[in-house]
Structure formats: C-alpha cells, structure tokens
ZAMARGU-4260 file (C-alpha; in steps of 0.2 Angstrom, whole numbers, plus 5000, padded with zeros to 4 digits):
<rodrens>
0) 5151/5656/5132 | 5142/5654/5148 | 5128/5665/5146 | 5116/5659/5132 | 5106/5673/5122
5) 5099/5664/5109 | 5082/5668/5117 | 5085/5686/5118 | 5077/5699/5105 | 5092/5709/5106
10) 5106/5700/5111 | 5119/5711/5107 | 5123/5717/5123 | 5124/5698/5129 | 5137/5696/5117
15) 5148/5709/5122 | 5146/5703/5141 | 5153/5687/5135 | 5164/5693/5127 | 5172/5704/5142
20) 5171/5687/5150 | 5189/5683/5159 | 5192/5663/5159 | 5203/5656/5173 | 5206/5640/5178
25) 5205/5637/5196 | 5214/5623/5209 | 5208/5616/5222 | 5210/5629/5239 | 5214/5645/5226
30) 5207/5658/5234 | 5196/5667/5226 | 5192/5685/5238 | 5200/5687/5256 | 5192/5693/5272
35) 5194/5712/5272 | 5196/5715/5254 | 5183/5722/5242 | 5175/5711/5229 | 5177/5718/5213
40) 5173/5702/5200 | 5159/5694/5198 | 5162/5674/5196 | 5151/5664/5186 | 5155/5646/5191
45) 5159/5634/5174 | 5166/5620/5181 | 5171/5614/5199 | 5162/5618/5217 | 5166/5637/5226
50) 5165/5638/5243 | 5161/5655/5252 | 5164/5658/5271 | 5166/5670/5285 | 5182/5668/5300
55) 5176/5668/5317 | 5187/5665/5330 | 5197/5656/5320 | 5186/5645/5313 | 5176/5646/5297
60) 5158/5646/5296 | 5152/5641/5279 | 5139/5649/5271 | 5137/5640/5254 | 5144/5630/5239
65) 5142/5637/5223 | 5143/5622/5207 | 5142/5622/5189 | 5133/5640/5184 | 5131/5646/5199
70) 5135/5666/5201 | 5144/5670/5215 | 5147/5687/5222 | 5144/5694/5242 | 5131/5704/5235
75) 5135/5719/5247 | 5153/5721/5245 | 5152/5721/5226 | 5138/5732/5223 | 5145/5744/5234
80) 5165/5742/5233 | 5164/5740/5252 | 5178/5728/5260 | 5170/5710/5263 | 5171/5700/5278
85) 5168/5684/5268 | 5179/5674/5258 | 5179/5661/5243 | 5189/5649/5238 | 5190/5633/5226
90) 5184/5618/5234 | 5189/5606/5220 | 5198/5612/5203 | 5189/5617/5189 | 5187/5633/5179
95) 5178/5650/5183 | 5172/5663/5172 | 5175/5683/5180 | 5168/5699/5176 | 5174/5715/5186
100) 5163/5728/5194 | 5170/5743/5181 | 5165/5730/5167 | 5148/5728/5169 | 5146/5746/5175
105) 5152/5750/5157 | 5141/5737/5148 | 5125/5746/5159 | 5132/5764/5154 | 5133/5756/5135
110) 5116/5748/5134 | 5102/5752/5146 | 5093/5737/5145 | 5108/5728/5149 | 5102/5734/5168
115) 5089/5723/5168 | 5101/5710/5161 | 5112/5715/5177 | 5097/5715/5188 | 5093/5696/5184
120) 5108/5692/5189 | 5107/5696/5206 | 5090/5692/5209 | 5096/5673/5203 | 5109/5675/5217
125) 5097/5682/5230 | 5084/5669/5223 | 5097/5656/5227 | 5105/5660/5244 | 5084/5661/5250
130) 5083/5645/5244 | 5096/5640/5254 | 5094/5649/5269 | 5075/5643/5269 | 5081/5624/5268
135) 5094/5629/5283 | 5079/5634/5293 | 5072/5617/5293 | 5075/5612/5308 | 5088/5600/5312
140) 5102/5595/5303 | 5096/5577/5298 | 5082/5588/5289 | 5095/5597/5281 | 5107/5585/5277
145) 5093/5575/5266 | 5089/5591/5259 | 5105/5592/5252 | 5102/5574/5245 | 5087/5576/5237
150) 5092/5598/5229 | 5113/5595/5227 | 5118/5578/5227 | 5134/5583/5217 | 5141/5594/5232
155) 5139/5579/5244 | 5151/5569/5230 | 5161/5584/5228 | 5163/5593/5246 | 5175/5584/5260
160) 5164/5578/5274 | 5172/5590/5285 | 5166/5606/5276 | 5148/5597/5274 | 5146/5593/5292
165) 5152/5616/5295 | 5140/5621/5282 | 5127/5612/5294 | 5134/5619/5309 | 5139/5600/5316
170) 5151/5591/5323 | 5159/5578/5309 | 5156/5564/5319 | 5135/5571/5320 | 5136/5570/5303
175) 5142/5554/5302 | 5128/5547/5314 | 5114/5556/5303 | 5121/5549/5288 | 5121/5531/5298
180) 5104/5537/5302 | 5097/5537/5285 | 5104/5521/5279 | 5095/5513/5293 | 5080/5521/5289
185) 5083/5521/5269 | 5077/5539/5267 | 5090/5542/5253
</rodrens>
C-alpha cells in the first residue's frame, strides 16, 4: 500500500483509501490526461518518473517531473472537473497508483476527518510545485540545473537530456555547455 497509516490514531479511513487504490502499470510515453480533457484520478507515483506539460505552438513546455511517491494531479482541473490545458505522460516505465475524483469524494462524505487526510494531500502537491517554482526562479539555468543535482539527481538519470534541457527552458546544446561548465569547475 502506498499510503502508510501506521502513525494514524484512526486509520480506518486510510485503509479504505488504499484499498479503493487502482494499480496500473505504465510504459514509457503512456499518456496519462490529454490537453482539453478533465482530470478525474488522482496519481500517486510508485515507481517510474511522470512528466507533466502544456502545448504551445506546438511545442511543449515542461512544467515538472513527478518520481517515486510523488502525487500528481493539475490541481485546478481535478478539484473543479474543469477541462485541463496540461498534460501527463510516462517518462520511463513503471507503475502508478489512481484514485478518481468521485472516490475520494465518497471517502470525505464517509469519514469527515478524511478531509483533512484529503487536504494534506494537496497541500504536499502545492508544497512541491512551490518548491520547485522557487528553484526555477533562481536565476539562470546553470543555477537551476545544479539545483537539480543536488534536490533530484534520479530525474537527471532518468529524464532524456532533451526534456531536461525544456524543463529549463534551453536549448539542448546550452545544456550541454552548462553541464561542461561544471565539470570544469567541479561543482557536482
């Protein structure tokens, strides 16, 4: 089970959660939610890395990798049944658990305190794309690319250089210099 409760007083509700748990196995470039549909699971990550982006002009603009119990979800179009303009997909094989919207509605209308159980959820999904967003503000991309070293070193062994050098909003072969950058300079 994914979730552990063992710290929980009542833990009843946890259970039942875990229980309405749907495991899939995923490959790698499944997609997971398309542009222009509505978001109505909730993925837990078990195994594997997620990517989620948006389509601009074509071209995709990363906005994050999800790994090993990570929760993903585009917090507005799941809370709100609202069409998404994001999408996720597998960025290497692995497994995924899923919960759908109507499911933990239930669980909330079964045991209230399972609303704050809820709650925590998306606040460690908000937590975590903060997180993120503040290390993308750190300037410039060598900045952000040994941030990545240092916080998610598994992505980097996990992630094609190409989506990498998207999520950071540079060219591959930018990437390629920073990375050439650091060696020089033995940061990493």
């Amino acid at each position: 089970m994914p979730i552990d409760c063992s710290h929980q007083n009542s833990f009843l509700p946890i259970e039942d959660f875990n229980n309405r748990l749907e495991f899939q196995n995923i490959e790698k470039g499944d997609v997971l939610l398309q542009p222009g549909h509505v978001c109505k699971k909730l993925i837990i990550v078990n195994t594997g890395f997620l990517r989620v982006f948006n389509i601009k002009d074509g071209n995709e603009q990363i906005n994050g990798f999800f790994g090993p119990g990570s929760i993903v979800f585009p917090v507005s179009t799941y809370h709100l049944l609202q069409k998404s303009n994001q999408a996720i997909s597998s960025e290497t094989s692995g497994s995924i658990f899923c919960i759908s919207h109507h499911e933990c509605r239930a669980l909330e209308e079964k045991y209230p305190e399972f609303l704050q159980f809820s709650k925590s959820l998306s606040d460690q999904h908000i937590i975590t794309l903060s997180k993120r967003e503040k290390a993308n503000r750190l300037g410039n991309a060598k900045e952000m690319y040994l941030y990545l070293c240092k916080e998610e070193p598994e992505l980097l062994q996990n992630v094609p250089i190409n989506h990498i050098a998207s999520y950071l909003g540079i060219s591959i072969q930018r990437l390629s210099e920073i990375r050439s950058e650091i060696a020089k300079e033995r940061l990493i």
